[in-house]
LUMPAGU-233857 format. One record per residue (C-alpha): residue in three letters; x, y, z. Coordinates in nm, 3 decimals, decimal comma, always signed. Example, Ala and Ser with C-alpha at 12.3 -4.5 7.8 and 13.67 -1.06 7.14 Angstrom:
<pts>
- resn / xx / yy / zz
- ALA / +1,230 / -0,450 / +0,780
- SER / +1,367 / -0,106 / +0,714
</pts>
This chain:
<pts>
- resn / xx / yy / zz
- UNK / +0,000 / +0,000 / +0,000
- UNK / +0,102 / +0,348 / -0,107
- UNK / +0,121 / +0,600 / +0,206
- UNK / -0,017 / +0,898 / +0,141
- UNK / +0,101 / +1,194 / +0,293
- UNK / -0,036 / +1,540 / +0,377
- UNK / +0,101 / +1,864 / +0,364
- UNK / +0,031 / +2,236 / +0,386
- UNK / +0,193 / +2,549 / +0,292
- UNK / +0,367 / +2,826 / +0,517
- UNK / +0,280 / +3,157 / +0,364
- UNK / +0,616 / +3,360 / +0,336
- UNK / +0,570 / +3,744 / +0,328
- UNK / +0,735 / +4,026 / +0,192
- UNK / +0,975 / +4,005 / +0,501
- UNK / +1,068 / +3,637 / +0,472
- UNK / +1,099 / +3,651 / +0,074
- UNK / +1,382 / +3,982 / +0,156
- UNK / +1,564 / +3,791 / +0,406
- UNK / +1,885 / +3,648 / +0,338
- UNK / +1,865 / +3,245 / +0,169
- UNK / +2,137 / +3,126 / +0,413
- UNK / +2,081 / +2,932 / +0,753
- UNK / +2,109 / +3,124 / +1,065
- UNK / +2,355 / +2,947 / +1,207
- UNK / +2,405 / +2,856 / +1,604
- UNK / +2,603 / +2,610 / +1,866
- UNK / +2,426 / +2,625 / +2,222
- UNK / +2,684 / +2,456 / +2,403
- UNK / +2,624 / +2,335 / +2,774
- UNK / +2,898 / +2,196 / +3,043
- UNK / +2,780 / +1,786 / +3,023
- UNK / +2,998 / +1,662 / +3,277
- UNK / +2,870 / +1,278 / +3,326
- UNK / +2,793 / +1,088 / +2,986
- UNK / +2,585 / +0,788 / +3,162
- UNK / +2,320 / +1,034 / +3,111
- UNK / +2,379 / +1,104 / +2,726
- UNK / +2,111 / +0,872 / +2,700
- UNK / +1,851 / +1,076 / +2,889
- UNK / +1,904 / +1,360 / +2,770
- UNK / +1,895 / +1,286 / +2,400
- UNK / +1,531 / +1,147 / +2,490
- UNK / +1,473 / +1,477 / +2,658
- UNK / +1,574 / +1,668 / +2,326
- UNK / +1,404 / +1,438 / +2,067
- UNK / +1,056 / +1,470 / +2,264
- UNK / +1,109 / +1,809 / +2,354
- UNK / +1,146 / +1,920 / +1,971
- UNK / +0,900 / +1,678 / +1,858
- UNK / +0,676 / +1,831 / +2,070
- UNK / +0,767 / +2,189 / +1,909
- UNK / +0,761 / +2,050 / +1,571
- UNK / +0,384 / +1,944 / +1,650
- UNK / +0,292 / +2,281 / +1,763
- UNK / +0,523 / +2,476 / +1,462
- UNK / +0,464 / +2,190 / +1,202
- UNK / +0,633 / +2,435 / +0,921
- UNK / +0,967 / +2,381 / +1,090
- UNK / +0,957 / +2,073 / +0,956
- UNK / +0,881 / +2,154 / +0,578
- UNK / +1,103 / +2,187 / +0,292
- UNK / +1,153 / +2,551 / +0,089
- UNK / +1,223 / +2,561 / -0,267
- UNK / +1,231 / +2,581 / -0,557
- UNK / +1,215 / +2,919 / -0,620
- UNK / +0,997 / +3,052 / -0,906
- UNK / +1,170 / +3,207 / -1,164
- UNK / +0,897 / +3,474 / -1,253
- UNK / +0,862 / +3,585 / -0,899
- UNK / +1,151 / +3,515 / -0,759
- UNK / +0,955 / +3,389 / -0,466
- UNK / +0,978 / +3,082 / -0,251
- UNK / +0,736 / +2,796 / -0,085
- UNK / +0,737 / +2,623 / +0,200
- UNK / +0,603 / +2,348 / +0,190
- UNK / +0,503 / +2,073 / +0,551
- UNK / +0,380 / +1,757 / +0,633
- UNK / +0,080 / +1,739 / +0,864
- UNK / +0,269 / +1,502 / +1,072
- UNK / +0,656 / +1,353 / +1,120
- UNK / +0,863 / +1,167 / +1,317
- UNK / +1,199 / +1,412 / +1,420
- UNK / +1,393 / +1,126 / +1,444
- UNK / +1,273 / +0,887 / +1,161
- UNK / +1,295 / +1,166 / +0,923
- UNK / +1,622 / +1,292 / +1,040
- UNK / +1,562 / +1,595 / +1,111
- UNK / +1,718 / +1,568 / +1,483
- UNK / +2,026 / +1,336 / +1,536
- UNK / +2,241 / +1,285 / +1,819
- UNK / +2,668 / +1,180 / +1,755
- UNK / +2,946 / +1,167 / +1,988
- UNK / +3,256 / +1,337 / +1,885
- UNK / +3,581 / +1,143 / +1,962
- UNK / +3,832 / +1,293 / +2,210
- UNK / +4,084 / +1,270 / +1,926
- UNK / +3,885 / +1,519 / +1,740
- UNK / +3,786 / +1,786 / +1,986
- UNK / +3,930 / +1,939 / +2,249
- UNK / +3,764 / +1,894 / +2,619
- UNK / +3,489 / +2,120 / +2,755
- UNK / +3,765 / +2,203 / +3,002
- UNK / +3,982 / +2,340 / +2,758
- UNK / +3,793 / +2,494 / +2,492
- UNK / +3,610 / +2,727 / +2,778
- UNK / +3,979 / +2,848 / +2,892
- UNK / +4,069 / +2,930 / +2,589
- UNK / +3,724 / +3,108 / +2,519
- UNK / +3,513 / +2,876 / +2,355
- UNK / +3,669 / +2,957 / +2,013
- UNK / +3,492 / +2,951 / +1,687
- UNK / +3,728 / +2,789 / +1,514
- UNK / +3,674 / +2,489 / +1,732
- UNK / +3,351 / +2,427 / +1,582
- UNK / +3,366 / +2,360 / +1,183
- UNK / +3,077 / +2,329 / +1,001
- UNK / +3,230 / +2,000 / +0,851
- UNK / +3,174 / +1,836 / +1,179
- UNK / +2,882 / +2,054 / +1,347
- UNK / +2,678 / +2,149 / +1,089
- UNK / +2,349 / +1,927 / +1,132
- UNK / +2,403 / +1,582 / +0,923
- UNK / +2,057 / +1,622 / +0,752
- UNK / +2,194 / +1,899 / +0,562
- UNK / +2,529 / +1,778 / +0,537
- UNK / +2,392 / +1,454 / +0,399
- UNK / +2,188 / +1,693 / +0,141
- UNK / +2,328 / +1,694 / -0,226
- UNK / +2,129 / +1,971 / -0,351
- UNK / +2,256 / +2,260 / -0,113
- UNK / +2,574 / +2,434 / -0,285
- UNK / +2,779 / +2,426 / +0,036
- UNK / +2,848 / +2,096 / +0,201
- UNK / +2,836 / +2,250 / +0,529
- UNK / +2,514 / +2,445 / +0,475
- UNK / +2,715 / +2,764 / +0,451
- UNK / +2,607 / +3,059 / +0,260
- UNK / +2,338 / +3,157 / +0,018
- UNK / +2,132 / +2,886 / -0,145
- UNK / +1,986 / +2,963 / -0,489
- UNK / +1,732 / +2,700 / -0,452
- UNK / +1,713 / +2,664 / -0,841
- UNK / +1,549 / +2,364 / -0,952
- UNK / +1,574 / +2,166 / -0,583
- UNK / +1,424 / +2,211 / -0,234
- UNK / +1,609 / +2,210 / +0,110
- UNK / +1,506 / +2,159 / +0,484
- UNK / +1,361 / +2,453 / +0,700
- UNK / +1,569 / +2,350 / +0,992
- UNK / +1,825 / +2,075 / +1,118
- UNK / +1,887 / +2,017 / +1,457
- UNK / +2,227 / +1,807 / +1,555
- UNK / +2,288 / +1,722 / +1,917
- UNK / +2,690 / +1,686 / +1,957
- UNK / +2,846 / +1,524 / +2,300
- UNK / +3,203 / +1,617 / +2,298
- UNK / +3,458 / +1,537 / +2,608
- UNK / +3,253 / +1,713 / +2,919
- UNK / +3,000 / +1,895 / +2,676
- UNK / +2,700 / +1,964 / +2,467
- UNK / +2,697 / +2,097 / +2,164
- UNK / +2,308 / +2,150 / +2,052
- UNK / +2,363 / +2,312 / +1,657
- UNK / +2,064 / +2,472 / +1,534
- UNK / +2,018 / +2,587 / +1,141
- UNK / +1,728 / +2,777 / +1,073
- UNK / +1,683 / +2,908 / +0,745
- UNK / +1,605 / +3,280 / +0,724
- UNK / +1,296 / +3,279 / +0,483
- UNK / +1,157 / +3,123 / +0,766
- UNK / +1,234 / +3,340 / +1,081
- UNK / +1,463 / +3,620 / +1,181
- UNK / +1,658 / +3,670 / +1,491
- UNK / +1,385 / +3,734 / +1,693
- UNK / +1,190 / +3,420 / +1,526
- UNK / +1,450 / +3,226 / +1,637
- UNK / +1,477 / +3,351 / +2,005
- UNK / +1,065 / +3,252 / +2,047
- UNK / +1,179 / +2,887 / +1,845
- UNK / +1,449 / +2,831 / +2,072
- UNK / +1,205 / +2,994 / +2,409
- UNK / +0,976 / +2,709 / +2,307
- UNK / +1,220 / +2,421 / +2,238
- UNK / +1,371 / +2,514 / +2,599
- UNK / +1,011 / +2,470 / +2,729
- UNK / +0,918 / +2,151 / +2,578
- UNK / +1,229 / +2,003 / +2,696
- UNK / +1,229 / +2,089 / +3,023
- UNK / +0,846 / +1,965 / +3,017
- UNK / +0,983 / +1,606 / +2,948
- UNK / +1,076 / +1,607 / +3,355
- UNK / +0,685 / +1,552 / +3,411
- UNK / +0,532 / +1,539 / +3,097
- UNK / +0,505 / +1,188 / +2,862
- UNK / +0,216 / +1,239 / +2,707
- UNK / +0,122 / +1,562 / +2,474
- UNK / -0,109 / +1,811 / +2,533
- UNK / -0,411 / +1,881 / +2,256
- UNK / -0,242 / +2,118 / +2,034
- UNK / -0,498 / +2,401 / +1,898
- UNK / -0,467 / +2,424 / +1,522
- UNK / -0,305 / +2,760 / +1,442
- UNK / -0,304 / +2,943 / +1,060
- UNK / +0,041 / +2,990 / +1,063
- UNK / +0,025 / +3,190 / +0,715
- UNK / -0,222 / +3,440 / +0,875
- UNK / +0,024 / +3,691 / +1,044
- UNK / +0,195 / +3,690 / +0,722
- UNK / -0,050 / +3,738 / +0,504
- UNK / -0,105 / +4,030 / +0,777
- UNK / +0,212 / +4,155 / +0,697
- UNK / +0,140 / +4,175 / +0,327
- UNK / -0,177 / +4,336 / +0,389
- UNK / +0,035 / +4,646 / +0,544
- UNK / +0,200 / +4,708 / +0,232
- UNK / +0,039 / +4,984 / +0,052
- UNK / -0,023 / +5,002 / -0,303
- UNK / +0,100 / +5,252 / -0,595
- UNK / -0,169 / +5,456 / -0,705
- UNK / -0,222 / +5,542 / -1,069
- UNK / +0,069 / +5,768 / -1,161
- UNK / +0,278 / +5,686 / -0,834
- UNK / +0,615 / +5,598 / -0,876
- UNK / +0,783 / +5,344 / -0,705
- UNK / +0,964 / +5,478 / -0,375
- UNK / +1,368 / +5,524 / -0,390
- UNK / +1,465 / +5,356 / -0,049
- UNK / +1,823 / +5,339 / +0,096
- UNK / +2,042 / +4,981 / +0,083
- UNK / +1,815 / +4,858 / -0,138
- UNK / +1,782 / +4,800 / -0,534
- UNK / +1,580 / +4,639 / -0,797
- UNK / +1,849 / +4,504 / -0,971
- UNK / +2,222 / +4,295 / -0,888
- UNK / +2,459 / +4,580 / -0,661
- UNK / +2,754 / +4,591 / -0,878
- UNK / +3,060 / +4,749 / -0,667
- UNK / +3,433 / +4,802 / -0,707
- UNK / +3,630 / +4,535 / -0,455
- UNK / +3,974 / +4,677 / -0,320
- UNK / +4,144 / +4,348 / -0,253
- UNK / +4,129 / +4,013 / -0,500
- UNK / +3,859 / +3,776 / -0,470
- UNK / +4,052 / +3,563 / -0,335
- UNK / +4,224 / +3,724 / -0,042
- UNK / +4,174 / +3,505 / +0,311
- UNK / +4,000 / +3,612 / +0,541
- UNK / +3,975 / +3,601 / +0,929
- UNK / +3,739 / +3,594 / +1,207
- UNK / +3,767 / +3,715 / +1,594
- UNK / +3,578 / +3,759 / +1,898
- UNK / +3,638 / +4,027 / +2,128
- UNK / +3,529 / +3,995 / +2,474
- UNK / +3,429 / +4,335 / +2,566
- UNK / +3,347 / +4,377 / +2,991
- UNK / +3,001 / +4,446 / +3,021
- UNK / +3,102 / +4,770 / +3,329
- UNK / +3,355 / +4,854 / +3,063
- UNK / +3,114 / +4,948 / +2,788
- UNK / +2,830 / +5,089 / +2,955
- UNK / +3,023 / +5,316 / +3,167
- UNK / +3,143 / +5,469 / +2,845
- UNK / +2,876 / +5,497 / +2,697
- UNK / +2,774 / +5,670 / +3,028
- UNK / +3,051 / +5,920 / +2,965
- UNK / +2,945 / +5,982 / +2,649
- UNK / +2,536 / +6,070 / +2,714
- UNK / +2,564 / +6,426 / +2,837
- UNK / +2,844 / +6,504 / +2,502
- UNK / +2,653 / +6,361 / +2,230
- UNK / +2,335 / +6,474 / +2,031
- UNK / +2,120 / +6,162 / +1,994
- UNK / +1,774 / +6,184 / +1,959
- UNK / +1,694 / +5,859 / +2,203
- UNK / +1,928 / +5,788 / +2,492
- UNK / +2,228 / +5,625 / +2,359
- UNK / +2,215 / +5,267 / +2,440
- UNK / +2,522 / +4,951 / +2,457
- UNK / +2,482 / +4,889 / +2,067
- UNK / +2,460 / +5,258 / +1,944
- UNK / +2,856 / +5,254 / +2,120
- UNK / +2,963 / +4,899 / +2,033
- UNK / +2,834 / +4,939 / +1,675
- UNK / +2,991 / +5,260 / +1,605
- UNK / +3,363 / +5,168 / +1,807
- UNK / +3,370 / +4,849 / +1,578
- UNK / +3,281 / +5,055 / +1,266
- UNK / +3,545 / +5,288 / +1,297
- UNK / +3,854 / +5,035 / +1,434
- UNK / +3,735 / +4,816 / +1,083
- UNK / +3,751 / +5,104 / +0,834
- UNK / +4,046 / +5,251 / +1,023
- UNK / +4,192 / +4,847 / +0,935
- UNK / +4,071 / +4,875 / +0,619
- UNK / +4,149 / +5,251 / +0,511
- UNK / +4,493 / +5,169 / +0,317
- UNK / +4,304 / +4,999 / +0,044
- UNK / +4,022 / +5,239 / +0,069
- UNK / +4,104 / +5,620 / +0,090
- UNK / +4,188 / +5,575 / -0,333
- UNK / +3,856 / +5,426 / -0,417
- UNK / +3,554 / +5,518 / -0,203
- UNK / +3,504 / +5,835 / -0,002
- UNK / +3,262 / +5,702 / +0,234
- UNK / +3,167 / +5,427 / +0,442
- UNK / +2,815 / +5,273 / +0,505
- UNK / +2,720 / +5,070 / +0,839
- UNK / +2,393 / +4,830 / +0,709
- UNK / +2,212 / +4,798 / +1,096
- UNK / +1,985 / +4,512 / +1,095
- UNK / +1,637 / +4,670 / +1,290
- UNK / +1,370 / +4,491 / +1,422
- UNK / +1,021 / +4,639 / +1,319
- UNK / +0,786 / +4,515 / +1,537
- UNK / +0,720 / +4,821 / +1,766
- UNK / +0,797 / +5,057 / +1,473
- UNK / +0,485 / +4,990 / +1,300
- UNK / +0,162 / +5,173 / +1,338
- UNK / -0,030 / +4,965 / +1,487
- UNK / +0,260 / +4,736 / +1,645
- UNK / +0,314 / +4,417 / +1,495
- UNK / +0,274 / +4,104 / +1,827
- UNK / +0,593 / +4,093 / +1,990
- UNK / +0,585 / +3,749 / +1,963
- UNK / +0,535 / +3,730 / +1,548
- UNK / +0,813 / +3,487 / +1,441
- UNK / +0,827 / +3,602 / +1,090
- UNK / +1,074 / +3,793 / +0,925
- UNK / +1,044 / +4,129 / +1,052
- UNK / +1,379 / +4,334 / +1,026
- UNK / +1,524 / +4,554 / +0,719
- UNK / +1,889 / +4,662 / +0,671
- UNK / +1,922 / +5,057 / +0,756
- UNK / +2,250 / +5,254 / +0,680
- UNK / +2,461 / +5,488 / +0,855
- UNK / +2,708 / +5,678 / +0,664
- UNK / +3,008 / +5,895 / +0,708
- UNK / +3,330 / +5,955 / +0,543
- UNK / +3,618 / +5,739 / +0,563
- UNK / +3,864 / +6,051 / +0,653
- UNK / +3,645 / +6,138 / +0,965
- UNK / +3,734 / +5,820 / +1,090
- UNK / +4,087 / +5,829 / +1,028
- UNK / +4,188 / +6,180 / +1,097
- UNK / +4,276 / +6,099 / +1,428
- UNK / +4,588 / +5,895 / +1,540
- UNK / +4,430 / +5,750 / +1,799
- UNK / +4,092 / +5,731 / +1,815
- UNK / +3,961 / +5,967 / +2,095
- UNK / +3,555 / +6,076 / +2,170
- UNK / +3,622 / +6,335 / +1,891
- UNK / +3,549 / +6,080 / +1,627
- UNK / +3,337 / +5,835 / +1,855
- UNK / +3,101 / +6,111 / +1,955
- UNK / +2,974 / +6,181 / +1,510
- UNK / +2,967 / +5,790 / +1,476
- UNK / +2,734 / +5,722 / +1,813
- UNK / +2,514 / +6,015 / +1,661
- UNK / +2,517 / +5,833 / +1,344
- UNK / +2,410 / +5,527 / +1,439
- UNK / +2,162 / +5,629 / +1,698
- UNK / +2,012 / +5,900 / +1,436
- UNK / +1,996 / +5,597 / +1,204
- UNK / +1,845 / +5,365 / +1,392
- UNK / +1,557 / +5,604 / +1,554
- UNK / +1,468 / +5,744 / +1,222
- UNK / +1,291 / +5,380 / +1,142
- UNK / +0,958 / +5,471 / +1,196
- UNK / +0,601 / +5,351 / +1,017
- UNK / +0,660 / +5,618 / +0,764
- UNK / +1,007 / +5,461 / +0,667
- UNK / +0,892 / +5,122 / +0,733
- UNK / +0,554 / +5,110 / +0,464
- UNK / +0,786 / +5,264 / +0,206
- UNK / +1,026 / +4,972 / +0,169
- UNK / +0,684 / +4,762 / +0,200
- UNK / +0,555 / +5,006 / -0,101
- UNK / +0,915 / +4,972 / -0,291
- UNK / +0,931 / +4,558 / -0,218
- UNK / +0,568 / +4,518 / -0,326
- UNK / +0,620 / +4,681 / -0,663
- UNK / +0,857 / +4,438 / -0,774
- UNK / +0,785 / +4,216 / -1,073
- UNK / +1,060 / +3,971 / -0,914
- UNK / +1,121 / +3,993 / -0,555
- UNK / +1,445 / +3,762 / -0,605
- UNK / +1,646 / +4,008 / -0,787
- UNK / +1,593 / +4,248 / -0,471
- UNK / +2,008 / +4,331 / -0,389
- UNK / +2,121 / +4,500 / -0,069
- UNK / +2,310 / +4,847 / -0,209
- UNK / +2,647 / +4,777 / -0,024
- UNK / +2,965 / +4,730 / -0,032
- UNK / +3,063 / +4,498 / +0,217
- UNK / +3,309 / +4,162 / +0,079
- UNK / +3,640 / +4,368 / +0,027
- UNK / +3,583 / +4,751 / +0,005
- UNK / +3,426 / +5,016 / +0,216
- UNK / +3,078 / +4,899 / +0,399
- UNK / +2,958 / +4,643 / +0,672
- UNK / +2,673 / +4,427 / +0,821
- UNK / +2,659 / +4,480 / +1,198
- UNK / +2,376 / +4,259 / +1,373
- UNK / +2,270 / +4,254 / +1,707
- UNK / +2,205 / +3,904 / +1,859
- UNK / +2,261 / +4,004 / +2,199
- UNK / +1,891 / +3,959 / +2,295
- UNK / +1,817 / +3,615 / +2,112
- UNK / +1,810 / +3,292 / +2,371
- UNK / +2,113 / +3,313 / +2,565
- UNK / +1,890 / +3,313 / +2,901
- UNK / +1,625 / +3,043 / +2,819
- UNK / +1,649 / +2,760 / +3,083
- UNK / +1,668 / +2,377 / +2,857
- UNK / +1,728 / +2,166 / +3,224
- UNK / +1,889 / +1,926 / +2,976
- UNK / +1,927 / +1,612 / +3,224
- UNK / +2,336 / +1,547 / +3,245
- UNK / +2,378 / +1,939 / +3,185
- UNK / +2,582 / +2,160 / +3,433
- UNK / +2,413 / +2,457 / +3,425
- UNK / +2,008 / +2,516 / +3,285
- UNK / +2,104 / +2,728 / +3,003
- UNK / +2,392 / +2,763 / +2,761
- UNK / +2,697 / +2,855 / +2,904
- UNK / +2,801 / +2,981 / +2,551
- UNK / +2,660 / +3,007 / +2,169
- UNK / +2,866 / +3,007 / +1,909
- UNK / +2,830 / +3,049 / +1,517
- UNK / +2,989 / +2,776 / +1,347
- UNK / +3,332 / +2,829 / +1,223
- UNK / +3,357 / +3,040 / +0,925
- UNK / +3,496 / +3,353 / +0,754
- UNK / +3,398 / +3,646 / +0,564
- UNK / +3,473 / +4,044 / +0,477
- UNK / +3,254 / +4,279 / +0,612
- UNK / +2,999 / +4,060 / +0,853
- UNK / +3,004 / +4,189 / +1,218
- UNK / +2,803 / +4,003 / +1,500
- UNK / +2,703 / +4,108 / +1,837
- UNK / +2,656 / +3,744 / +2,031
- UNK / +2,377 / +3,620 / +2,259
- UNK / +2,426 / +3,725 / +2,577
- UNK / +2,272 / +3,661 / +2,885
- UNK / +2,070 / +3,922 / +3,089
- UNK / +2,161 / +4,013 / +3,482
- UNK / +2,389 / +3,891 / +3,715
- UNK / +2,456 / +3,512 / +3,721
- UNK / +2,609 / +3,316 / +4,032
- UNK / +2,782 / +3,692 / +4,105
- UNK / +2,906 / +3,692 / +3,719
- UNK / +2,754 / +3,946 / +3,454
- UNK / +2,812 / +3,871 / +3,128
- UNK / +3,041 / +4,037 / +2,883
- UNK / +2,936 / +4,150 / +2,530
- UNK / +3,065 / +3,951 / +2,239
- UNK / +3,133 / +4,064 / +1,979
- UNK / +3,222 / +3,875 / +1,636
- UNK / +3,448 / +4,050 / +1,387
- UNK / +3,507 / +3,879 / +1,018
- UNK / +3,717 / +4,075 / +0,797
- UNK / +4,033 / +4,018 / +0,536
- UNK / +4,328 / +3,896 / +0,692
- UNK / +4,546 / +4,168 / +0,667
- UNK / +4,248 / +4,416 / +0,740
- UNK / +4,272 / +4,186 / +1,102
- UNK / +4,614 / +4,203 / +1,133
- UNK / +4,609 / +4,558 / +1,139
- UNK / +4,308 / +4,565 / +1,377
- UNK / +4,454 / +4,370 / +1,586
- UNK / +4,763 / +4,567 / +1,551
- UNK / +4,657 / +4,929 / +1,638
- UNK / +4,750 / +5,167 / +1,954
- UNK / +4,445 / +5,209 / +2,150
- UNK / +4,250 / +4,973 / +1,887
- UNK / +3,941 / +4,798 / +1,915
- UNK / +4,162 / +4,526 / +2,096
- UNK / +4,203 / +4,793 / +2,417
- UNK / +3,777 / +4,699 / +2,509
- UNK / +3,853 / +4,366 / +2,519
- UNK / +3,955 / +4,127 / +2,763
- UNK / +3,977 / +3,857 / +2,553
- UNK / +4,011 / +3,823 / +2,203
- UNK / +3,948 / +3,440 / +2,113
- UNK / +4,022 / +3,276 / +1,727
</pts>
């Protein structure tokens, strides 16, 4: 007999057909001192996401293939599926011959570089021909094939856990993944008392983003379709400063938590910001200077000015607010610019160069309003093919950079994995790789825990020799840090 299967369709809005086509990439990694209880809590994490998967049944669905009119993709689910017969989760142990204990990696920082896709990257899309990368890594075309939603890899190295998590974007930004993870965490730690599952409501998962849609307004006869910053109907063509093929190099700076907010402190009553300058507004802007200050000897003959592409979450911008907890895609790129010479006309960088970049960025960021937000809705609806959508910047190898907050996104849910140290993840990690231009502010965890506030992390990925010289300069970047971990 044939099995028949059912399946439905996720809606993907606007937002989610915008959004990047990579994974979002994460390693929660937990001390796992005692591996007689591997056993337990795999169980834990296989009915714990099973029991997610039944309430978010899209996170099981394939996306793809693209249409080649629209440029749009599908997402397609079945109403029902095993995690573990369809591979979706899967649990390996990681020789001590290959890895480094728990022990170790933590004193040395819990390095990126530690974790290579090639090993961590979740075996049901290693084990996927039709994704370019082997590892997962980077931006799928989905021309002609489908791929997975989601993977989800449970790793036990020496004395740890390493829980890897790859989300793709059309289905969920940073936020989107911070409610996934919020109810993973609470479906696991449910396992404790809870066999059996409780009645699940069915949801219409499509109807906040058709929602979404529905705020987009439409060109009236005669109405042109809106200019907006960062972003063009069309492939960005820009002028790289260093060969295609130059290596690059990825760090994380460890910056004090008391460190950074008692400068930005200092700076309040001397800058001009229109909200009250916050942690990222002086993180954002002292990385943004330090890299085009790095970069600047390959620069200064080509481009005159440099653009910082801030990733901003719209939910409370809109009028009326969008649900807090929507799990759609629901951020846009927005761009601070100054010239390259403001930054470097300094030898040392003092608060006469931070203070213009802090009112850059914060100007930047608080200028996203509804007005700003249903004109890129009015510019992204008017396009024949939403696929050929390119972000205006120049980031791989010349002047510009992503910067992305992650800072608020599941470092303080409590998993109570059984065999786990500590409730949540003592760290989270993006898988090992490297890239020009992409800047990451980690998860971090909120308060003060067992007398220990956490520092800010922050994830640097630029050209090798653009790094060396970071690394390199008097009073640099490198003087925030306590750490700087490979």
């Amino acid at each position: 007999m044939i099995s028949q299967v059912a399946y439905n369709k996720l809606h993907l809005s606007i937002a989610d057909q915008l959004a990047v086509r990579a994974y979002i990439r994460n390693l929660l990694i937990f001390p796992f001192p005692d591996m007689s209880q591997a056993e337990d809590a795999v169980n834990a994490l296989r009915e714990g996401f099973q029991t997610t998967v039944d309430q978010l049944p899209y996170l099981a669905g394939t996306l793809g293939p693209v249409d080649p009119e629209s440029g749009r993709l599908t997402l397609r689910y079945p109403c029902e599926i095993d995690v573990q017969d369809s591979g979706l989760f899967r649990f390996d142990l990681v020789p001590v011959e290959r890895q480094c204990t728990y022990e170790q990696l933590k004193e040395k920082g819990m390095p990126p570089s530690a974790f290579p896709g090639t090993t961590y990257a979740p075996r049901i899309l290693r084990e996927d021909t039709n994704i370019e990368s082997p590892i997962a890594e980077g931006i799928l075309s989905f021309k002609d094939y489908t791929a997975p939603a989601l993977g989800v890899h449970a790793f036990f190295i020496p004395g740890g856990l390493v829980l890897s998590i790859y989300l793709h974007h059309a289905v969920a930004d940073g936020t989107g993944l911070s409610l996934f993870y919020q109810r993973f965490a609470e479906n696991v730690r449910l396992t404790k008392s809870v066999r059996t599952l409780p009645h699940t409501t069915m949801i219409d998962h499509s109807s906040p983003r058709y929602e979404l849609d529905e705020r987009a307004p439409t060109l009236l006869p005669g109405q042109s379709i809106p200019i907006v910053p960062l972003y063009t109907a069309g492939k960005f063509q820009y002028a790289k400063t260093l060969p295609p093929d130059t290596k690059c190099s990825g760090r994380l700076f460890v910056i004090p938590a008391a460190r950074i907010r008692a400068y930005r402190d200092s700076l309040r009553p001397k800058a001009n910001t229109a909200t009250p300058l916050t942690v990222f507004n002086v993180l954002a802007s002292l990385v943004w200077i330090h890299v085009t200050r790095a970069r600047a000897p390959h620069l200064m003959d080509k481009y005159s000015d440099t653009t910082a592409a801030i990733a901003v979450d719209l939910r409370r911008r809109l009028e009326p607010p969008m649900s807090s907890d929507y799990s759609g895609n629901m951020a846009l790129m927005t761009d601070a610019t100054l010239p390259i010479s403001q930054f470097v006309a300094e030898g040392r960088v003092s608060d006469a160069t931070v203070i213009p970049a802090v009112e850059c960025v914060n100007s930047t960021i608080s200028g996203v309003d509804n007005e700003w937000v249903e004109c890129h809705l009015r510019f992204f609806a008017a396009q024949e093919n939403i696929g050929k959508v390119d972000l205006a910047l120049r980031f791989s190898f010349a002047s510009d950079m992503f910067i992305t907050s992650w800072m608020n996104f599941g470092a303080e849910h409590e998993w109570c994995i059984p065999g786990t140290a500590t409730a949540a993840p003592e760290f989270i990690r993006k898988p090992h790789s490297v890239e020009d231009g992409g800047i990451i502010i980690m998860p971090r965890r909120r308060g003060v825990v067992d007398g220990f506030e956490a520092p800010y992390e922050v994830l640097v990925q630029l050209a090798g020799e653009d790094m060396d010289r970071l690394l390199a300069e008097e009073e640099g970047l490198k003087k925030w840090a306590d750490q700087i971990v490979e």
